[in-house]
Residue, then its C-alpha position, 0 to 999 in steps of 0.5 A: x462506511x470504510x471501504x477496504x481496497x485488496x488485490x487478491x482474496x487471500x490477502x484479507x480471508x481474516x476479515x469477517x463480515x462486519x457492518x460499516x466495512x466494504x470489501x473491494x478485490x481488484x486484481x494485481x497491479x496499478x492499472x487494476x486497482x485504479x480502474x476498479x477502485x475509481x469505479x467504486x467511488x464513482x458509484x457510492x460514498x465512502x468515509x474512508x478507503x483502506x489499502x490492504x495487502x502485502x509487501x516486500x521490504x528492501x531491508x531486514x530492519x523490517x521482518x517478514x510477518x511485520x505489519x506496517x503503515x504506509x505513510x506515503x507512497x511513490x511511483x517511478x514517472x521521470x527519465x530511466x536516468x532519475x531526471x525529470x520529464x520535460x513537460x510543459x509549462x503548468x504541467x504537474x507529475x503527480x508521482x506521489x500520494x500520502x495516506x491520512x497522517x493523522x490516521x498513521x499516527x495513531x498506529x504507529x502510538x499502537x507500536x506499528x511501524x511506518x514506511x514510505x513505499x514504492x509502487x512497481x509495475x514488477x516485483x524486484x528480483x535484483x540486488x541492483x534495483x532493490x538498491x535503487x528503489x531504497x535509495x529513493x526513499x522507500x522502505x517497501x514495495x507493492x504493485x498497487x499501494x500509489x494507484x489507491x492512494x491517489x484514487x482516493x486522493x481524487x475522489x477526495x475521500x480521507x485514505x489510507x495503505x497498511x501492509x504485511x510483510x512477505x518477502x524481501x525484494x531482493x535477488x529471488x533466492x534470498x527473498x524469503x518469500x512467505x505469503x502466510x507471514x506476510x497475511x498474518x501481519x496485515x491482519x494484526x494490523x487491519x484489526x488493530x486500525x479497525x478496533x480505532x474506528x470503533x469496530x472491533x474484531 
């Protein structure tokens, strides 16, 4: 059984009800999607989780309406200054989670791009911090990519996060934000990974 993993209804309305898929709406935001996706795994067994949803891209590399992999994701859990946390001695932050790369890499042989991703407690609206956020690494952000990957991590069942591109994270004016865009590529996607598992559209 796959478990599909979205925040809000509208971001996977294209799914039809099909056997051997699940559907899980959790709410907005990291602690959302933990809580109710922990619940899930904690009440039934699942072959795999998939992160559904959409996203901003720090750059125009990515076009809104793309639909990507991500291949891993972070959060920000260190000092405002990029330092780490002292923490102490045998203490591990765990501030990264990774989706299934065999997974990812039958995707991207599809022709589907994969990213790394950030996942952020509030969508950026400054060039600054779009600037920061890139320089780590991250090509896209969500607000729940991490919490379900490192769920799914946890529960020890094989995930992995797909997303449609909506806007740029960027200065608010210049975001080109476009949630219909961003939905119809995460459903090219989805339907693509899932004709691979066997369970065509």
């Amino acid at each position: 059984m796959i478990l599909i993993v979205s925040a809000t209804r509208q971001e996977r309305a294209f799914l039809e009800p099909r056997a051997g898929v699940e559907v899980l709406v959790t709410g907005i935001g990291l602690v959302e999607a933990a809580a109710q996706l922990s619940r899930a795994l904690a009440r039934d067994r699942y072959d795999l989780v998939v992160g559904a949803g959409i996203a901003g891209a720090y750059d125009e590399e990515l076009a809104i309406g793309d639909g990507v992999v991500v291949s891993e994701e972070t959060i920000e859990l260190d000092l405002e200054t990029g330092s780490v946390l002292p923490l102490p001695a045998g203490m591990i932050v765990h501030d990264r989670a990774a989706s299934d790369l065999a997974l990812v890499d039958r995707l991207v042989e599809l022709g589907f791009r994969s990213v790394r991703g950030v996942t952020v407690a509030r969508v950026t609206a400054t060039d600054e911090t779009a600037a920061r956020l890139r320089a780590g690494g991250a090509r896209i952000e969500s607000m729940e990519g991490f919490s379900v990957l490192r769920a799914a991590e946890i529960a020890g069942v094989p995930a992995i996060e797909m997303r449609g591109i909506s806007n740029y994270a960027r200065e608010r004016s210049r975001s080109q934000w476009d949630f219909s865009a961003g939905t119809r590529g995460l459903a090219r996607i989805t339907k693509a990974f899932l004709a691979l598992q066997g369970l065509p559209s």
